[in-house]
C-alpha positions, 0 to 999 in steps of 0.5 A: 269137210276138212276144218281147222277150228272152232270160230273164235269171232262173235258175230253181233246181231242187234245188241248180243246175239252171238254164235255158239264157237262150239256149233259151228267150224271153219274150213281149211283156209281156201286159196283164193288165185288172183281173178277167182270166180265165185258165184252165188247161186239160189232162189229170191233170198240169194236173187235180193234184187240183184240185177238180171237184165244184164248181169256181170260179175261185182255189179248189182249183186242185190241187197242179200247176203251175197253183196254183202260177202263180195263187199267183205271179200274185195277188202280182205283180198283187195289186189285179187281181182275177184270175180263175183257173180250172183245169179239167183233166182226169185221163186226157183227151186232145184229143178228151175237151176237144172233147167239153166245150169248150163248157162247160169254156172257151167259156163261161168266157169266158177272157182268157188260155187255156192248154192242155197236151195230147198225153201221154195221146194216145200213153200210150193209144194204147201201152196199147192204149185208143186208136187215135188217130195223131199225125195225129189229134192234130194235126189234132184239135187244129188244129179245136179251135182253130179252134172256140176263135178264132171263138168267143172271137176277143180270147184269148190262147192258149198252147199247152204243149210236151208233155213226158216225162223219161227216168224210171219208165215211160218210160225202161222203155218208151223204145223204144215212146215215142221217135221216136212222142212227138217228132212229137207235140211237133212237131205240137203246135209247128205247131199252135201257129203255125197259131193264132198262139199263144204256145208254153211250151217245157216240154220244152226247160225240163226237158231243160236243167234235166236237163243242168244236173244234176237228176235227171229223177225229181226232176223227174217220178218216172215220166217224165209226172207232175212232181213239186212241184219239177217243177210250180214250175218249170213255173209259173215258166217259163209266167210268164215266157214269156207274160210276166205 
């Protein structure tokens, strides 16, 4: 991925959590045409509750992170028209977006697509509702990918680092997830290059938010799911990094 700078902003979490500007980067600034299409694709931390009986595009796009990044992008880009959809899923994982990627991204046409995925993937497979390995993720995720650019060859994509926090279940259950989840997020990294995608350090950004002094369940209360602190600077930082 190509990138301009460090970030120079501090992003504020309750009293002083502030990401280190040395560990995360932004991107080239990306163009954004007038009537741009962003979607925002994912399991229950992209879904929040957004609507799903009859979605469209800036209309009851849930309580997470991408409400919160639309309601900072039609301000900073107020003339553009921007057309932004979230269509995330409760409880998916890289197989359930395959099985309705056609109509859920393909023919949405997006500009920009985002994708979070992967902590259903292993939370699953731990609760004994799928037999999915990290290789099935990686290698799943790799061709979903590959269908997306041969069909859609002009998108942006951006890939988000999965992430936990050391809260609520899973710090109950640390044994089961740890070292299982960081070759999950590693794969997701390889993945991410192999299809030259721009990568969010989601985990990176809430590990220093944490070193910095907030509590991890202030930022997630069961480790998985964040909270509205948590979701803002998630927003922020996806912002940021793709550089819009």
């Amino acid at each position: 991925m190509r990138r301009r700078s460090f970030l120079t902003t501090a992003a504020t979490v309750g009293s002083a959590a502030c990401l280190n500007q040395n560990a995360l980067f932004a991107a080239e600034k990306t163009k954004l045409k007038k009537g741009a299409t962003i979607l925002f694709q994912g399991d229950s931390i992209t879904d929040a509750g957004r609507n799903k009986k009859n979605p469209v595009a800036n209309e009851k796009l849930g309580r997470g992170y991408p409400n919160h990044a639309a309601k900072l992008l039609h301000a900073a880009h107020p003339d553009l028209d921007l057309q932004i959809h979230n269509r995330g899923i409760s409880g998916n994982k890289v197989p359930d977006l395959d099985r309705r990627w056609q109509k859920d991204c393909i023919d949405l046409q997006p500009d920009i697509l985002s994708i979070l995925i992967g902590v259903n993937d292993i939370w699953h497979q731990l609760n004994g509702r799928y037999d999915g390995t990290a290789g099935t993720y990686r290698d799943g995720f790799t061709a979903l990918l590959e269908r997306t650019r041969k069909s859609l060859p002009s998108v942006t994509i951006v890939i988000c680092e999965p992430f936990v926090l050391m809260s609520g279940t899973v710090k109950q259950n640390k044994a089961k997830w740890f070292p299982e989840f960081d070759t999950r997020r590693e794969y997701a990294k390889q993945v991410s290059d192999k299809a030259g995608a721009t990568w969010v350090p989601f985990q990176t950004m809430f590990d220093q938010a944490v070193a910095s002094g907030t509590e991890p369940s202030a930022l997630a209360g069961d480790g998985v799911h964040p909270t509205q602190d948590g979701h803002a600077l998630m927003a922020k930082t996806w912002r940021e990094v793709v550089g819009v």
